[in-house]
N, C-alpha and C positions, 0 to 999 in steps of 0.2 A: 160490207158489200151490199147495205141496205137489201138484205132477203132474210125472211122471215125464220124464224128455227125451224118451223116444222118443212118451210121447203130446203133447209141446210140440212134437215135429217134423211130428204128423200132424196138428193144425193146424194150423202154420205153410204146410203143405203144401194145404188144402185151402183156406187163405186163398189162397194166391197160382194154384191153380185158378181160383176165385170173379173173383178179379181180374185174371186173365191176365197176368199179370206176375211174374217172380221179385224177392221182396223181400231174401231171403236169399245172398249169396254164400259158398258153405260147401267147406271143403277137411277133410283128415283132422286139422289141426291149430287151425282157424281160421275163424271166423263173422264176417262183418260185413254190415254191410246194403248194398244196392245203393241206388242214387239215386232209385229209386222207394219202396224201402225206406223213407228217411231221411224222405222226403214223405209218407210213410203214417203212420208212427209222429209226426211233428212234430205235425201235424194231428188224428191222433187222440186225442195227449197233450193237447193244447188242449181238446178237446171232450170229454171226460172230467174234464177237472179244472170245467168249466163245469156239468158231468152233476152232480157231486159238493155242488157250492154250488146247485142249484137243488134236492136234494132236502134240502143241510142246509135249506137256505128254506124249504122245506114241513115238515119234521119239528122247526123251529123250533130246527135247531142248531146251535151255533157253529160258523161254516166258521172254521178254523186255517190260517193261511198257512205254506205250506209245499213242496219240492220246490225245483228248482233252476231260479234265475230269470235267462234268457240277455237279456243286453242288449248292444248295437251303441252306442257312443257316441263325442263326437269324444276326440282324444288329448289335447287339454286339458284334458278332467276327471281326469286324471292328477295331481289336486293335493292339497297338505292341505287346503283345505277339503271337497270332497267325498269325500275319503277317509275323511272326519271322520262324514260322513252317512253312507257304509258301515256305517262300523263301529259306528254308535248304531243303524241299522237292524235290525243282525245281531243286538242284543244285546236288541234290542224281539223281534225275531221268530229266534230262534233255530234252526227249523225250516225254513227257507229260506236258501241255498247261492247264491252270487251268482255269476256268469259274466260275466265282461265282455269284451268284444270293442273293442279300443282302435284299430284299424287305421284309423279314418277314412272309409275308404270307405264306400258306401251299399248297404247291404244289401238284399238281399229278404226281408222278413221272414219270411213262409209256408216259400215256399223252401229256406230254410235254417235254418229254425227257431229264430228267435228270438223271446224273449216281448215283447219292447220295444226300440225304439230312443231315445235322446238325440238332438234333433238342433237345429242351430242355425240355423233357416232363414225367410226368407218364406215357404216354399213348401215345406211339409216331406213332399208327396207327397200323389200321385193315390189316391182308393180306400182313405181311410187315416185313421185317428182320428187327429186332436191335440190333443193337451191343451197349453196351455200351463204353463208349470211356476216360470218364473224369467225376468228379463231381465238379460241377460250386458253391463256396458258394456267397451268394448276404448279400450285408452288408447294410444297415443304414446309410446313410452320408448326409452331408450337409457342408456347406462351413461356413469359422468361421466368415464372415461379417452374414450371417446369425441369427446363433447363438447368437451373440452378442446383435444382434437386437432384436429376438423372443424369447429369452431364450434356455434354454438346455432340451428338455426333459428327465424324470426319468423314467419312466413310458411306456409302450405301450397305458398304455390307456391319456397320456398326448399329443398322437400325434393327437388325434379329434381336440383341439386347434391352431395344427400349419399347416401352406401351405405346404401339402405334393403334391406330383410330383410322378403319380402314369402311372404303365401299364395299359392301356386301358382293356385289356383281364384282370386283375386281380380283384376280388371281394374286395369293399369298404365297406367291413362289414364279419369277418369271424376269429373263433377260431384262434392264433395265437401261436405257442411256447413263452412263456416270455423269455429275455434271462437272463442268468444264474438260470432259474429255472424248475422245474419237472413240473408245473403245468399250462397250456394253459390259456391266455387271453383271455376275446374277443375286437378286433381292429374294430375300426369304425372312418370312415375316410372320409372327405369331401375333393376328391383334386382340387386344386386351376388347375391342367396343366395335362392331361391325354394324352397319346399316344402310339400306338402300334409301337414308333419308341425310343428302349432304349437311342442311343446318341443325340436325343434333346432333354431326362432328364436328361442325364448327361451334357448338357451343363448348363442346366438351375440352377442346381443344385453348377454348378463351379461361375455362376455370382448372386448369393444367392436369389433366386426366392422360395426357400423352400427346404425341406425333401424329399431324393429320394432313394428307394430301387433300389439297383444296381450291379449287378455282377462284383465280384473278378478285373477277366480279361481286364474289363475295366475301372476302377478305382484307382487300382494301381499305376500307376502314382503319382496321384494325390494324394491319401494318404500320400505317402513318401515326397512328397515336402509339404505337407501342406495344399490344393489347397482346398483338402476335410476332413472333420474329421469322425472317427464314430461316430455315434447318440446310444445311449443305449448300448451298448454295441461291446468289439470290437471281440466278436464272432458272425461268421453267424448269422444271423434271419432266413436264407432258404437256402437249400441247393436243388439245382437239375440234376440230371443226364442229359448228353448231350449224344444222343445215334448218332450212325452213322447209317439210317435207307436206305434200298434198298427194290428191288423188287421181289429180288428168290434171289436163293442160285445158281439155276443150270448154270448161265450165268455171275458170279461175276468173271468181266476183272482184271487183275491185276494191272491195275491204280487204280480201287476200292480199293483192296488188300492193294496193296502198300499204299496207303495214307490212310486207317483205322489202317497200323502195324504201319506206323508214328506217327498216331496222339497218340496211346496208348504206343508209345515206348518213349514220346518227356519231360522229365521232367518239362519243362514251363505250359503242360495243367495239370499238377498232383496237 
């Protein structure tokens, strides 16, 4: 902004007057923001970059997608297919810098400043835009040293018997679609390896540790060489909408933009 530190510090300094709050935690050697800070600046970046595309829109000019675009998503997109989407994104919009936050958990967006979250939910939050984007189907697999070993199950209800490999968040006991039929089971299930982390069920799953319900996107591979087979059947057991969820409407950058028309326009997530 060609201005000097010390007049960057004497507004810094009459912001956090203004605000009664220190945004700045500063030593002789070291700046960083404080937690009010972090919420000042996430918020503000939002509404600036929103400031920015409502005056390109009156001066009739091209908003460029650009700046770095913080996303929350599950660890299962950790694959090549959407690695795939990545990297065609990057190469369409070159001006925009991807961050991805793979931990799983459920974020607050504002809070901690993220531009969008991936989420794969009925109910993917209160106060909160969704877009839907893709339907995710999750299959039945298991690896054929496995199998060989424990048998094949028939049955939903022949999986009580075998070492299943289960999501932590998901219920071990619960009405279930049969596959190929109209009429719901109920599944009860004791798993031997639970975790809110889908690729170390899917690895467990490749070196025959048990039965793992697992989404499409990430298993694929593995299907077509072999690595994993379906279990019951080779249609879906579950199918879940993956929404692209934000915070308003009135302030959606067009990195947002951009990267939700991608992910809906990209054949690999269909």
């Amino acid at each position: 902004m060609e201005m000097s530190a010390a007049m960057v510090s004497k507004h810094v300094m009459h912001l956090e007057t203004r605000l009664n709050t220190r945004l700045l935690n500063r030593t002789s050697r070291h700046v960083s923001l404080t937690e009010s800070g972090a919420l000042y600046f996430e918020q503000s970046r939002q509404m600036l970059d929103g400031l920015e595309e409502v005056e390109a829109a009156i001066t009739k000019a091209t908003v460029v997608a650009r700046g770095t675009l913080r996303i929350s998503a599950p660890v299962w997109l950790a694959n090549p297919a959407f690695v795939g989407v990545l990297v065609d994104y990057r190469a369409k919009y070159p001006d925009v810098n991807v961050e991805m936050d793979l931990s799983g958990r459920i974020v607050n967006l504002v809070e901690e400043g993220f531009d969008l979250a991936l989420r794969a939910s009925s109910s993917p939050g209160d106060n909160l835009i969704a877009r839907p984007v893709a339907t995710v189907p999750f299959y039945l697999v298991g690896s054929p040293a496995y199998l060989a070993k424990a048998g094949t199950p028939k049955s939903l209800a022949d999986l009580s018997s075998h070492a299943m490999l289960w999501y932590s968040l998901a219920p071990t006991s619960m009405e279930w679609p049969a596959p190929e039929s109209t009429e719901p089971e109920m599944l009860n299930i004791t798993p031997v390896l639970q975790s809110t982390n889908e690729s170390l069920l899917h690895l467990a799953a490749l070196q025959g540790m048990g039965v793992a319900l697992l989404p499409k996107w990430l298993i694929e591979a593995d299907l077509q060489a072999g690595s994993l087979v379906h279990v019951l059947s080779k249609q879906p057991i579950h199918k879940a909408t993956l929404y692209g969820v934000y915070p308003s409407r009135k302030y959606l950058s067009s990195k947002v933009r951009t990267f939700l028309d991608f992910l809906l326009e990209d054949p690999r997530l269909q």
